[in-house]
C-alpha positions in Angstrom: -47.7 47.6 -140.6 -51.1 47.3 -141.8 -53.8 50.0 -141.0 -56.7 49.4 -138.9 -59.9 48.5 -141.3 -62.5 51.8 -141.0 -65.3 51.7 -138.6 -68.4 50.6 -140.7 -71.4 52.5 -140.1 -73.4 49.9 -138.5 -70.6 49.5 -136.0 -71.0 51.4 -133.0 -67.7 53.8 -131.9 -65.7 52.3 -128.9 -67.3 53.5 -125.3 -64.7 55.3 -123.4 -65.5 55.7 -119.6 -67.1 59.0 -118.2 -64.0 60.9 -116.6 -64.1 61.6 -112.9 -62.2 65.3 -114.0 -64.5 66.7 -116.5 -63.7 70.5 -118.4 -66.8 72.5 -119.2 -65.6 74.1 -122.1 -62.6 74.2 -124.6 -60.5 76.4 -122.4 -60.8 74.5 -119.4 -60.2 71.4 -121.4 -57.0 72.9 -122.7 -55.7 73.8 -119.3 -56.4 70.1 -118.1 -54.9 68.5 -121.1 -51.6 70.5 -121.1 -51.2 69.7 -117.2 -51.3 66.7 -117.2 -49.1 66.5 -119.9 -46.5 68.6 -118.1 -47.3 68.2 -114.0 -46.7 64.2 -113.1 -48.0 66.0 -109.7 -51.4 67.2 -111.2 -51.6 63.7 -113.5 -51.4 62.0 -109.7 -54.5 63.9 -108.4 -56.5 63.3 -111.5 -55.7 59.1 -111.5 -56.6 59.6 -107.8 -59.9 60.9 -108.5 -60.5 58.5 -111.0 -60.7 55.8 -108.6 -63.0 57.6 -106.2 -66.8 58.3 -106.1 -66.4 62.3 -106.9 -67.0 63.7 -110.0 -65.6 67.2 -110.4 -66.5 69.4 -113.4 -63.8 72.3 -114.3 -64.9 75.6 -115.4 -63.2 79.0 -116.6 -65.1 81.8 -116.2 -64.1 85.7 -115.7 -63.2 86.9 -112.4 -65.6 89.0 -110.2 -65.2 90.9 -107.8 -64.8 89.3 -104.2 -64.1 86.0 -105.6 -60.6 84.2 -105.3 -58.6 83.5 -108.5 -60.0 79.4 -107.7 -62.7 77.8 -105.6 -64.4 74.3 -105.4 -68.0 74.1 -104.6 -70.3 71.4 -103.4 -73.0 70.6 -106.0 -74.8 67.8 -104.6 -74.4 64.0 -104.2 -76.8 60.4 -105.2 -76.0 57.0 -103.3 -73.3 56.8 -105.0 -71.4 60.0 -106.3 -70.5 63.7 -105.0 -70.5 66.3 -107.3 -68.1 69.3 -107.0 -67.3 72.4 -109.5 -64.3 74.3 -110.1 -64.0 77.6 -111.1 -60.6 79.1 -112.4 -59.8 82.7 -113.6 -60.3 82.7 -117.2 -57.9 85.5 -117.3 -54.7 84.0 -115.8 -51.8 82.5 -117.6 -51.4 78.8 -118.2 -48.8 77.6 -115.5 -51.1 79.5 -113.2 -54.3 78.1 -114.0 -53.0 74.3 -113.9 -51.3 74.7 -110.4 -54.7 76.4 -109.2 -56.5 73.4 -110.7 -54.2 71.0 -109.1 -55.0 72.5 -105.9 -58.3 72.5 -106.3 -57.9 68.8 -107.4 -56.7 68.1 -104.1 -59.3 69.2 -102.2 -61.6 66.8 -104.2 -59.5 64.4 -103.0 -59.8 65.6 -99.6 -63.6 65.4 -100.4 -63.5 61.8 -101.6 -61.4 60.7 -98.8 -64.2 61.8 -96.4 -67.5 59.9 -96.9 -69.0 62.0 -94.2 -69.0 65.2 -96.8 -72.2 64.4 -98.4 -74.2 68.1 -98.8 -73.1 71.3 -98.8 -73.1 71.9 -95.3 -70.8 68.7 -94.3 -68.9 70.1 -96.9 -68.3 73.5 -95.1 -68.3 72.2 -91.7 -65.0 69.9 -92.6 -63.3 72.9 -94.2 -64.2 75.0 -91.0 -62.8 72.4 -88.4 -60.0 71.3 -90.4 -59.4 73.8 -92.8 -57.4 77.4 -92.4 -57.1 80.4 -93.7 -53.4 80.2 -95.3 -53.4 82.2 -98.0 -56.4 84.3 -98.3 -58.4 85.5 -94.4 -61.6 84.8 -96.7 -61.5 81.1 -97.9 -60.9 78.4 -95.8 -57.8 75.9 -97.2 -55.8 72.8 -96.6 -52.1 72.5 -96.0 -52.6 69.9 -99.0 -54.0 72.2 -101.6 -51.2 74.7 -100.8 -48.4 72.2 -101.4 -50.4 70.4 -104.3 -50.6 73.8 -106.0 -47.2 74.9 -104.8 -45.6 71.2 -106.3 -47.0 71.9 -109.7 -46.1 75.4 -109.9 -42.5 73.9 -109.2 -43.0 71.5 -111.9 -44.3 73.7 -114.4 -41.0 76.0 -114.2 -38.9 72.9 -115.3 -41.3 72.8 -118.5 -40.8 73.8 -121.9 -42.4 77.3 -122.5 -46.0 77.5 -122.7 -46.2 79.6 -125.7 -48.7 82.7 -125.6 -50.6 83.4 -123.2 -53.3 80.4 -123.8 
């Protein structure tokens, strides 16, 4: 089979679409990459979002006091987009940090499925009136994310091992 000919200088490199899901950082990059290579769940959420009008950027940062090991935040919205950010806990293992990204992936979903939530306080006000406190009395949360995040975790058992502690 013959090899492609070599991009010529004056050629410009092929334009690849702007991601819906988009890691801020080589960690958080890593975790998306690897689960949705392993989690057919997790690749779901991500084609979902794809299709929708919410962009959602993925961050890892160290944990701080009072603050869950995940959370999704309203960043602010044009005519035409909603921008949210996830935080994960830099310092959890891999399976972990994939099933608490899928979860948070499904409340962007939950977010894109709702044109109402356009600022942060639409945001809050849906999470108050539909949300509930199921796994922490602090944060407000959806039957969805639970079982989103509970799915992949399942998923991710069945997987080969992760190697170190990534």
């Amino acid at each position: 089979m013959p090899l492609p000919a070599p991009a010529r200088a004056d050629q410009p490199a092929p334009v690849r679409p702007a991601s819906h899901v988009r890691p801020l950082g080589s960690r958080a990059s890593y975790t998306l990459e690897r689960g949705t290579a392993l989690s057919p769940t997790l690749r779901a959420l991500v084609g979902q979002l794809e299709r929708s009008n919410v962009i959602v950027y993925v961050a890892e940062d160290p944990p701080r006091a009072g603050r869950s090991d995940a959370a999704i935040q309203f960043m602010g919205a044009t005519a035409v987009l909603r921008f949210l950010r996830v935080t994960i806990n830099i310092e959890l293992g891999l399976r972990q940090r994939i099933a608490l990204l899928g979860h948070e992936l499904q409340h962007a979903l939950e977010v894109a499925a709702n044109p109402e939530i356009g600022d942060r306080a639409s945001f809050l006000r849906y999470y108050e009136r539909f949300g509930s406190r199921l796994l922490d009395p602090n944060t407000l949360d959806s039957q969805a994310a639970v079982e989103a995040g509970e799915q992949i975790s399942l998923e991710l058992m069945g997987a080969a091992p992760l190697g170190r502690r990534e």
